[in-house]
Steps between C-alpha positions, in 0.01 A plus 500: 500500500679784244280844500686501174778390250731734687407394863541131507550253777505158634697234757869425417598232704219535725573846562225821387743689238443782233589392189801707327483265146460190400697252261815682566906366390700420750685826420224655571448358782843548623412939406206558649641276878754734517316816409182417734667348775749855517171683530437272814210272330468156578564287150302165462634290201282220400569305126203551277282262422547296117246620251201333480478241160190386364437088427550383144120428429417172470411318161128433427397103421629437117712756484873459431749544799737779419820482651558776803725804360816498697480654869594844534844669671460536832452830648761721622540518884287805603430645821243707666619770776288692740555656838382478863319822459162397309435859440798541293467610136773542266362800320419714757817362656687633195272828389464575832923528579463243760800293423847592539834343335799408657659790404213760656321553140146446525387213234343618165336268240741492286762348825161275615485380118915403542480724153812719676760411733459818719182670595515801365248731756562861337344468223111549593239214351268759333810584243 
């Protein structure tokens, strides 16, 4: 059971894992592998379940039968990822300059977020 939002997690595969997000690309997926698994974490990859569609109701006695609407698209292909280490939290991983890239930068948001190709560590968070 989650403390909070932030501190969520649950069995993947049947093992106890910490939950780094949810409904995730494959891309994504394919990021985050290589980024944990260089910081020596233990990446559990399970797909996500399909979302959850309420029955058509069904037509009260006298009323006309209305034809179904059309099904919708399926879903994309998501995935959720967590590690071994159930005590692991992605923003205190991140705010706290826990993680480390490939290339010996520690990870920032902005890197986490895959909003820029290199981590940029000198510039400090509070500016």
């Amino acid at each position: 059971m989650a403390l909070n939002k932030n501190h969520e997690f649950e069995d993947l595969d049947g093992v106890r894992c910490g939950i780094v997000e949810k409904n995730v690309t494959p891309e994504r997926v394919a990021f985050l592998k290589e980024l944990l698994e260089f910081n020596k974490y233990s990446v559990v990859t399970v797909p996500s379940p399909p979302p959850k569609v309420a029955p058509a109701p069904k037509p009260k006695e006298g009323e006309e039968v209305v034809e179904p609407a059309p099904a919708p698209p399926p879903a994309p292909e998501t995935f959720t990822v967590g590690v071994t280490d159930y005590t692991f939290n992605s923003i205190n991983a991140i705010f706290g300059r826990m993680l480390k890239t490939k290339n010996g930068h520690i990870v920032t948001l902005a890197y986490w977020e895959q909003k820029e190709a290199i981590s940029n560590d000198e510039i400090p968070y509070f500016e």
